[in-house]
N, C-alpha and C positions, 0 to 999 in steps of 0.2 A: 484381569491381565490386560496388558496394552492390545489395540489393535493393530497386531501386526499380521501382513499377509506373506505366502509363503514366496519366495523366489520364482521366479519364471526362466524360463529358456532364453539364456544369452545373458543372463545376472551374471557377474563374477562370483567368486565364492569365498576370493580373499581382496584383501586391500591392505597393504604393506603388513601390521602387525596382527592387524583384526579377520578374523572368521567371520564370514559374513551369514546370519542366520536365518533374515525376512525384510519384507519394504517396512518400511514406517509411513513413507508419504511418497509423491512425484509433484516437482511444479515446475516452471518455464525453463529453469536454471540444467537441473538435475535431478536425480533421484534419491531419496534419502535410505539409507539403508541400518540393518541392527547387527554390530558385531560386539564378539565379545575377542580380548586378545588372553596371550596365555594368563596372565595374572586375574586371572576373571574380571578384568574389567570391562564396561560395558560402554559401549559408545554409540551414538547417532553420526554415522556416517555419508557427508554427503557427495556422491558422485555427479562430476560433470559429463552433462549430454555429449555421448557419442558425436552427435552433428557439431558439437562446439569444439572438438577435441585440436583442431584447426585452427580455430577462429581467434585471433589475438585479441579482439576487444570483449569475448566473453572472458580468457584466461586473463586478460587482465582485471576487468568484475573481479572475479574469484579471489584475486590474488589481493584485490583492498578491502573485500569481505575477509580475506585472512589475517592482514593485519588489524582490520579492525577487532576483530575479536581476540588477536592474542596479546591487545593492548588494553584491554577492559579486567581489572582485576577483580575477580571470583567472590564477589560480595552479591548474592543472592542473582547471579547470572552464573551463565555456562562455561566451562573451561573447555577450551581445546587443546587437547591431547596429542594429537600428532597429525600431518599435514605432510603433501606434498601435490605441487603444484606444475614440477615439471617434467614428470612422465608421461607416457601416454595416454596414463586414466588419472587425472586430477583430481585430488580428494580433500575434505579437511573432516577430520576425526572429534567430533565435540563429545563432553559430557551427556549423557542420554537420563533426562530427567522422565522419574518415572510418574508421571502427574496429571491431572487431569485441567484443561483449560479454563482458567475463568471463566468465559463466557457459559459453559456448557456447565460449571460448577451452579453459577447462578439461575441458570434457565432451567435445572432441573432441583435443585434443596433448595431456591430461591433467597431472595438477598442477605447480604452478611450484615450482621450488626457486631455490636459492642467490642469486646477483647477480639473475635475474631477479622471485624472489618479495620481495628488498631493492627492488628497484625500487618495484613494485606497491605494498609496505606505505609509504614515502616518499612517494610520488605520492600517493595518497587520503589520507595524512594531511594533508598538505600542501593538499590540496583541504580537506577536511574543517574544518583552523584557517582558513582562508579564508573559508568560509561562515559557522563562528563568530563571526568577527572581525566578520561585514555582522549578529550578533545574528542569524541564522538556524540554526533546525532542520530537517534536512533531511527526516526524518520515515521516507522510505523508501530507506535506504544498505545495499544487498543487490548481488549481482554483475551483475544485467540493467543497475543503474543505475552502472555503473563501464567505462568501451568502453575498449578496449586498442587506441590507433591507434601510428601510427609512430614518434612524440615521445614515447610514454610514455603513462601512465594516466590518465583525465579521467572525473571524476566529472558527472552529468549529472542533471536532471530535476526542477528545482524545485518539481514543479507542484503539490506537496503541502507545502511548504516554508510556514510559517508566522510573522511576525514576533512575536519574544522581547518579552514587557514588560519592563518595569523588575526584575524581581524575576528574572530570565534564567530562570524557567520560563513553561511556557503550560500551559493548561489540557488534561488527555489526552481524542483523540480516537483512535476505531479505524479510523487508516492506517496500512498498513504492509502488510509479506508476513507472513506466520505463522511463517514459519521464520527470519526474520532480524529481529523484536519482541523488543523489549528487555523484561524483569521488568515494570517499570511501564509500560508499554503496554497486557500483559494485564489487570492489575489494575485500571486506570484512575486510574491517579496519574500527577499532572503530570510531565509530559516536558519534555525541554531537549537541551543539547546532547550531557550527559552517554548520553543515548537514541542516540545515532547513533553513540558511543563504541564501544557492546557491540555493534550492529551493525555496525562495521567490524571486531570483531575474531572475528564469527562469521564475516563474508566472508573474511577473511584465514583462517581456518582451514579455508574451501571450499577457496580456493584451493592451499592448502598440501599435502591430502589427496583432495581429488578428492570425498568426501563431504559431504554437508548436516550441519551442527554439531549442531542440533536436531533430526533425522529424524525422521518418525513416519509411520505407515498411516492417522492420521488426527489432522483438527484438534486432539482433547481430548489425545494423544500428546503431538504437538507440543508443545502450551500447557504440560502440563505438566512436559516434557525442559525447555524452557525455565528454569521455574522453580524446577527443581530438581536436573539433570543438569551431571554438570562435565564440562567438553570437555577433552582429552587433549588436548593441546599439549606432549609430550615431543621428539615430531619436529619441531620448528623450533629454531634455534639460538638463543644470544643476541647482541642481548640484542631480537631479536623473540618468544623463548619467554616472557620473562617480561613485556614488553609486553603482547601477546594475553590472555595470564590474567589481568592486571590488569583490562582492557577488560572480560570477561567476568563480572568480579565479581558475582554480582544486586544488592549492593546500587548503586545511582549514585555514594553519596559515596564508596568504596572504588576505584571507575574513574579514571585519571588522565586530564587535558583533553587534545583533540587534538593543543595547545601540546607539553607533554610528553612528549607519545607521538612527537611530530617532532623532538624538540630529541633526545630518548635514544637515536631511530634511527639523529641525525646524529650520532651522540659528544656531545651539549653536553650541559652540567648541566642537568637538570631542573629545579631550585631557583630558576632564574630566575621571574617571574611570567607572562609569554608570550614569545611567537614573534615576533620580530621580521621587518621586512620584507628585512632580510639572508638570514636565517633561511629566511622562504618561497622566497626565489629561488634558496638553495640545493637546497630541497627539489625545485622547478621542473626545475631545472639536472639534479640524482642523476639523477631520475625520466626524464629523457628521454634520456640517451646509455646505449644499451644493449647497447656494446658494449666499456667498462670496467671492471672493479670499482673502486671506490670505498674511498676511506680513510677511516674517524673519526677527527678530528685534535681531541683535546679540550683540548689543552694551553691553548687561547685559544678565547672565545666568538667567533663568524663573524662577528657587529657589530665586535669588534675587529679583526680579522684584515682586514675591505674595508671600511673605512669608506666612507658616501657608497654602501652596497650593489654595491659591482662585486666579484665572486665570480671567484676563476678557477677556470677548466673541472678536471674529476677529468681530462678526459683528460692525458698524460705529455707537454707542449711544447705544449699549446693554449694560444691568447690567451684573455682573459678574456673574460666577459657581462656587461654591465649592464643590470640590470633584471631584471623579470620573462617572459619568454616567452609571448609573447602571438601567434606565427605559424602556431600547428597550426589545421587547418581541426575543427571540432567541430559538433557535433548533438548539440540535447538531445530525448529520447526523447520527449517532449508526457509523454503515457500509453499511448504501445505497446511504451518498452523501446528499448533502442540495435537500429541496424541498421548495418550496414556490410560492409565487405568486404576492406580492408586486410590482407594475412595479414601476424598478429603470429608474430614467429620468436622466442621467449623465448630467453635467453642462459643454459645453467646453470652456477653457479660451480664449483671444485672440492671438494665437498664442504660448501659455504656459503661463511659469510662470509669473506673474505681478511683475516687476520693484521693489526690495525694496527700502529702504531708502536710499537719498544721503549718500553715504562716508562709506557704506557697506564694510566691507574687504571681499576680496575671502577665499571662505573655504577654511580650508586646509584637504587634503587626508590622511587619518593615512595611514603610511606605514604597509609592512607586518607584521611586528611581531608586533607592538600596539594591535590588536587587540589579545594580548595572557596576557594583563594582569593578573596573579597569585591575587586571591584575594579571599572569601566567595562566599560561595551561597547565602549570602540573600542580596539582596538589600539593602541599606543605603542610609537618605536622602542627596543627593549630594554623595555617600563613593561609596566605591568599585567597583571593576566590577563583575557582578552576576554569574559567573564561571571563570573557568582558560581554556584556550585552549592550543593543544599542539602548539614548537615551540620555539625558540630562545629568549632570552630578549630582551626587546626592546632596539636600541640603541640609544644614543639622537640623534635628529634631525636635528643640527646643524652643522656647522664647515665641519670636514669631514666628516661627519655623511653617506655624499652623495656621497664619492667615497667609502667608505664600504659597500653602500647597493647596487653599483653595484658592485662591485666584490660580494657582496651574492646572486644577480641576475642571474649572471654571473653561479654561483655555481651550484644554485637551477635550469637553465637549464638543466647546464652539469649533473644533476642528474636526471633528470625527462627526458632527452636523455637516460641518462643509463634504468632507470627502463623500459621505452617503448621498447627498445631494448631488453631486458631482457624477458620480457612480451610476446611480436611480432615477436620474432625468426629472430634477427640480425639485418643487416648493411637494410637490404630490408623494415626495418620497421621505417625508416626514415620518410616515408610518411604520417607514422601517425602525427608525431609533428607538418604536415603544417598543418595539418584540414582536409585531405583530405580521400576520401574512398579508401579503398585497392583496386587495380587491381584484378580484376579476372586472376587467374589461366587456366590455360587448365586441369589442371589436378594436383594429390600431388606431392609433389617432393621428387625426388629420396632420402629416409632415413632421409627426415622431419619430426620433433617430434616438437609438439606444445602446451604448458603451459594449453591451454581449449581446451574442443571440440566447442566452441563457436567461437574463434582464426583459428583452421582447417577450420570451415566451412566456416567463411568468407574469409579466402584467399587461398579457391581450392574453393570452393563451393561443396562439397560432406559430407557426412555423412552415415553412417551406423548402422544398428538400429538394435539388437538384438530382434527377438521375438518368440511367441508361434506360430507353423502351425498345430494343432491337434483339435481344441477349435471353432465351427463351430458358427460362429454371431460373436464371438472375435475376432479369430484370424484363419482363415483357409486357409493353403498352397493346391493351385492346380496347377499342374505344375511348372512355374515358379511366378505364381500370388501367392500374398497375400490378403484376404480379412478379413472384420469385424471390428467392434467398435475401438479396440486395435491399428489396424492396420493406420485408417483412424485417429484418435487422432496420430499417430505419423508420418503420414506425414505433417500434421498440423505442429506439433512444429517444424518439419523439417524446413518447408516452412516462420518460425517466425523465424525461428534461421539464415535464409536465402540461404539456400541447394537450389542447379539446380537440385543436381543427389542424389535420398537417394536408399541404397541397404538396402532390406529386407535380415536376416539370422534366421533362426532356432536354438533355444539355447535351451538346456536343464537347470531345477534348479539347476542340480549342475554343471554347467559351465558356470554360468552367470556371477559370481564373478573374476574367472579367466579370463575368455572372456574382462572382463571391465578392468582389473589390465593390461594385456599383450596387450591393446589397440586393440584386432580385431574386437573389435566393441564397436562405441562410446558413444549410450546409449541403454539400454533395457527396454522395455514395453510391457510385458509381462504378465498382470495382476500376477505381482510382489507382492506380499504384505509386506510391510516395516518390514521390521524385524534388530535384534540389528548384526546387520556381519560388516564385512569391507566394504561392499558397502556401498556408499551414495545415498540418497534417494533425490529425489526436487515430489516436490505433497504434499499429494497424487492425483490424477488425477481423483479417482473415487472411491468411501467410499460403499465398497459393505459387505455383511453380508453371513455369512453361515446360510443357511435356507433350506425348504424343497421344492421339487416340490410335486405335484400333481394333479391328474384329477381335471378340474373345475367339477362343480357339482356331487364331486363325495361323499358328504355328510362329507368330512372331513375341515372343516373351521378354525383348532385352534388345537394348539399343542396338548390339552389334548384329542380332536376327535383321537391321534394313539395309544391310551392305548392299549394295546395289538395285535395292529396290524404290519405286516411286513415290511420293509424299505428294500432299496439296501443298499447294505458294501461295496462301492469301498476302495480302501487303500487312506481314508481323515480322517481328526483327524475331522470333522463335524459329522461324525456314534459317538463318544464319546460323544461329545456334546450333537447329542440327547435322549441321552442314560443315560445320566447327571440330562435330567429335566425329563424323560419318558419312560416307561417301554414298550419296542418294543422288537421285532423277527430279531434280521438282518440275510437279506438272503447275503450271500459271490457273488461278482462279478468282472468281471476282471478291469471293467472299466466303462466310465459313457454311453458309446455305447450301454455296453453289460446291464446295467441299466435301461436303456429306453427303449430296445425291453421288459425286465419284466414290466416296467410299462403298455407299452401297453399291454401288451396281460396279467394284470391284477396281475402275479403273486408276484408283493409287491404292497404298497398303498401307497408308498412314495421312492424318490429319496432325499440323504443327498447331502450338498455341496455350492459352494459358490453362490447366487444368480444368479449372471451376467452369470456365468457359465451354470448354470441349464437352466436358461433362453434361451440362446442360442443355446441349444442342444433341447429345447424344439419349437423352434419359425419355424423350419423346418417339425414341423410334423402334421400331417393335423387333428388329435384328439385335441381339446382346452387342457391348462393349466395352471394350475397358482402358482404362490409359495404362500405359507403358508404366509410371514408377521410372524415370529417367530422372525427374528433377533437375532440369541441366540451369533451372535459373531461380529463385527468391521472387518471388512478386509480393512486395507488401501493399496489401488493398487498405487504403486509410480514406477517414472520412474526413473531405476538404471543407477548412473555415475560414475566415477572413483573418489575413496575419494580425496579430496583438491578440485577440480573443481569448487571452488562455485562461480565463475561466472558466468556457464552454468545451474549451478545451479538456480541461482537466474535469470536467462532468461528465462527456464521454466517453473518454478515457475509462472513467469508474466503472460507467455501465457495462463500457465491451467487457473487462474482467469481471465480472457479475457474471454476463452472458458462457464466459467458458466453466466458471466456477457453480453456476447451478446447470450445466448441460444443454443452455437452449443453442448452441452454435450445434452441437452433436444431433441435435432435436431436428433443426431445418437442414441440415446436410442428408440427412436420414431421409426428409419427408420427399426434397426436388432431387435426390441423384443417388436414390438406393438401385437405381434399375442398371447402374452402372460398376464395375467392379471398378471400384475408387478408393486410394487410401486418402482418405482427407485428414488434416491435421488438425489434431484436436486438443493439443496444450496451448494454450496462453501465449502469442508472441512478445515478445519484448515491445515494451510503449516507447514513442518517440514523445521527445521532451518536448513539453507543452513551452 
């Protein structure tokens, strides 16, 4: 049975059509819930957070994750059901698939082969040209977002899924997993659909092996296996061996379209322009009987062979299907990842794929640039291809065709040498192009200057970390030690970024900006809070609030309990704030030291300031306390980097959502400020765009 847990205190218990029965999940967005409505139908229902119910730029989120998905048609993905977005509880109603995650499929009956891994690669492709076809990128196509239920494979999770312009790219943002980020992800060059390509053919080669395509001990590994490691694909058959590698290309325009990648799994030419709606429902059909092998019949394209789209079954004396298959029950994951329970029994062929038909021709491989046909966004039966990708026209195939595409071979080395070069800081970074991992350093080199601090750290292995030493549970300098929250979150990303040696420094606010521009130190965390300067920001890393301290029990429970009572006035714009909703006394102090001796010994009734803060100056003192819970302001604490950086950017990035998604942020809130009755925030905040 799925893992669903039961309802809590303050759950709704309906949502427009649906009874709402248990959680599925919770992520940054909303809460995902399980309802069924009268017609027993079963839904993954996702509710928007309370705190967003307000907020325009979440409900507008919401409302392009809504269209996104009721523009993706129901070909081995999720259908939504019903939707509304402008009451007071915002919701969208998806199909609730009952199935158990790729990853978790693999990690525990271990890798798919033969008839059952042909299945898998058909089904997600098939989802895959489907979401193209609605002009979406799905952004993050990794194995949590792929659930293996009883019909077959269903790709899930739009909620990162952003609408294509005219020009079938978008602008790159850093979402995605680390391990399953396409070349231009890292880089920050525009993505499209061709980005979800190389993402499905790292997941297919999870699946195939049991291993992560891009492994690493840490983020900067990763990013750079990524960018320069070639994945062994000798153990899959064809013509999925030679699919996958295409996918995996780094460049985008050398990837073939989803289109293609469906059409060569099924037998058909590739040379067509897309995947027709014959086509997908073929793919539907493979993907969900998994208990036949399957024939590539290429002698006639599938539009011809059923006109009018009615497909008959691979099974040997079944009646035919028309249409596409639209009866699996499905759940799309919000942002917690598929759940389910359905045990999938993969089928393995004998020894792969089954023999097709005598006098078969060999596929053929679209070269690099086929896969950039210029054409419409929408789909056409048998017509177009469903976006343009960048890159060169294609040239014909023929004659010479083949000593041009090596001299463009030849080209696109000597270029993609250059840029690594470029990138990697010289002649020394040659070693990237074999695949291989940089040599350690002994140390930096004399008046080396390096494009990231991601780049620095992996080839010296050092780093340098601006922070606060004044801030006691934060950030507090003894001697030569650094201690607190602040501090321990940044030896963490250090240690993900892949640093031997990190030096702690003391920055003051108005030196951090200059400090990051003149390179004397390569990131700060500093319970920073993002603000619009020339720094850039990757986090935030911890979503804290300007609130009040005070005595527990000391009769004050609720901001309207300080009406004419006295507060500390260090020099913080938090005294304004409370002063904004509540009529107080501020007593003048030098600082939040000199704050807290008043509190104890009585002479104000409240200390102003940013939670975390307060918190920490309070978890040292042997009288109980607690912060009010007023929340009257957002402080997002981000860790500052030198503007352009956004590869380091988006590595951090990774790691902070690592840090909420296996508990270590809940871990050190716990360890510096359990002596404080503290609600601290413990979901994921929203990342600012790299």
């Amino acid at each position: 049975m799925p893992q669903i847990s039961p309802l809590v205190a303050g759950d709704p218990t309906e949502l427009g059509s649906f009874r709402l029965s248990g959680r599925i999940g919770e992520g940054g967005q909303g809460i995902v819930y399980l309802g069924v409505n009268d017609a027993g139908e079963r839904a993954a229902i996702k509710l928007l957070h309370v705190k967003f119910s307000g907020d325009t730029i979440a409900r507008s989120r919401f409302a392009r994750e809504l269209k996104a998905a009721q523009r993706v048609a129901s070909f081995c993905t999720a259908r939504v059901i019903e939707a509304d977005l402008d009451g007071d509880t915002p919701y969208i109603a998806s199909e609730y698939i009952d199935g158990r995650p790729l990853r978790e499929v693999v990690e525990t009956d271990g890798p798919l082969t033969g008839t059952a891994l042909d299945r898998l690669a058909i089904g997600t492709a098939t989802a895959l040209t489907a979401i193209h076809h609605a002009s979406i990128v799905h952004r993050d196509f990794k194995p949590d977002n792929v659930l293996i239920a009883a019909d077959g494979p269903r790709v899930v999770d739009f909620g990162i899924a952003r609408i294509i312009d005219s020009t079938g790219t978008i602008t790159s943002r850093a979402i995605g997993t680390p391990a399953y980020m396409a070349p231009e992800q890292i880089a920050g060059d525009d993505i499209g659909p061709f980005t979800d390509v190389f993402s499905w053919g790292a997941t297919i080669a999870f699946a195939a092996t049991g291993q992560v395509a891009f492994e690493g001990k840490s983020i900067a590994t990763v990013l750079n296996r990524i960018l320069n490691h070639e994945v062994d694909v000798t153990m899959l058959h064809e013509p999925l061996r030679g699919v996958v590698r295409e996918a995996l290309a780094k460049s985008p325009a050398e990837r073939p379209s989803a289109d293609q990648i469906l059409l060569r799994l099924l037998g058909q030419s590739s040379s067509v322009k897309g995947a027709s709606t014959a086509v997908l429902t073929r793919g539907v059909q493979v993907a969900s009987d998994d208990t036949t092998p399957f024939i590539r019949v290429p002698s006639r394209s599938i539009t011809d062979q059923h006109k009018g789209s009615v497909v008959p079954s691979s099974r040997t004396g079944a009646s035919p299907v028309t249409g596409p298959q639209t009866g699996s029950a499905a759940s799309p994951s919000g942002e917690t990842g598929g759940s389910g329970a359905q045990e999938h029994r993969p089928v393995t062929g004998q020894g792969g794929l089954p023999a097709g038909p005598a006098g078969q021709p060999a596929l053929t491989a679209p070269s690099a640039s086929t896969a950039g046909h210029a054409a419409p966004t929408g789909p056409a039966e048998g017509g177009g291809a469903p976006y343009a990708m960048p890159g060169p026209a294609a040239p014909a195939r023929r004659g010479r065709a083949k000593v041009w595409l090596a001299v463009a071979t030849a080209l696109v080395l000597v270029a993609a040498a250059a840029i690594a070069l470029a990138m990697n800081g010289g002649l020394s970074a040659l070693q990237f192009l074999q695949g291989t991992e940089p040599e350690e350093t002994p140390g930096p080199k004399t008046g080396a200057t390096f494009s990231t601090v991601a780049d620095k750290v992996a080839q010296t292995g050092k780093i340098v970390i601006g922070v606060k030493g004044d801030l006691p549970g934060v950030a507090l300098q003894n001697g030569d030690d650094f201690q607190g929250f602040d501090i321990e979150i940044a030896q963490r990303i250090a240690a993900e970024l892949g640093a031997k040696e990190t030096t702690f420094v003391r920055v003051g606010r108005e030196e951090r900006s200059k400090a990051l521009a003149e390179g004397r130190v390569d990131l700060v965390i500093a319970t920073y809070s993002i603000d619009r300067s020339e720094t850039q920001f990757a986090g935030p890393y911890y979503l804290a609030h300007q609130d009040l301290l005070v005595r527990a029990g000391g009769g004050i429970d609720e901001l309207g309990d300080l009406k004419g009572k006295r507060i500390c006035a260090p020099n913080s714009p938090s005294v304004g704030a409370v002063q904004d909703k509540v009529k107080v006394e501020p007593v003048t102090a030098s600082d939040y030291a000199a704050c807290m001796d008043l509190l104890r010994s009585g002479k104000v009734d409240a200390v102003p300031g940013d939670d975390l803060i307060l918190a920490g100056f309070a978890a040292r003192e042997n009288m109980r306390y607690k912060i009010l819970g007023a929340k009257l302001t957002n402080e997002r604490y981000g860790v500052g980097i030198k503007r352009g950086d956004v590869r380091t950017c988006q590595a951090v990035e990774a790691v902070i959502a690592d840090f909420y998604a296996k508990g270590y942020i809940e871990q050190l809130l716990t360890r510096y400020f359990e002596k404080v009755d503290f609600e601290a925030e413990l979901k994921v905040p929203a990342m600012e765009t790299c």
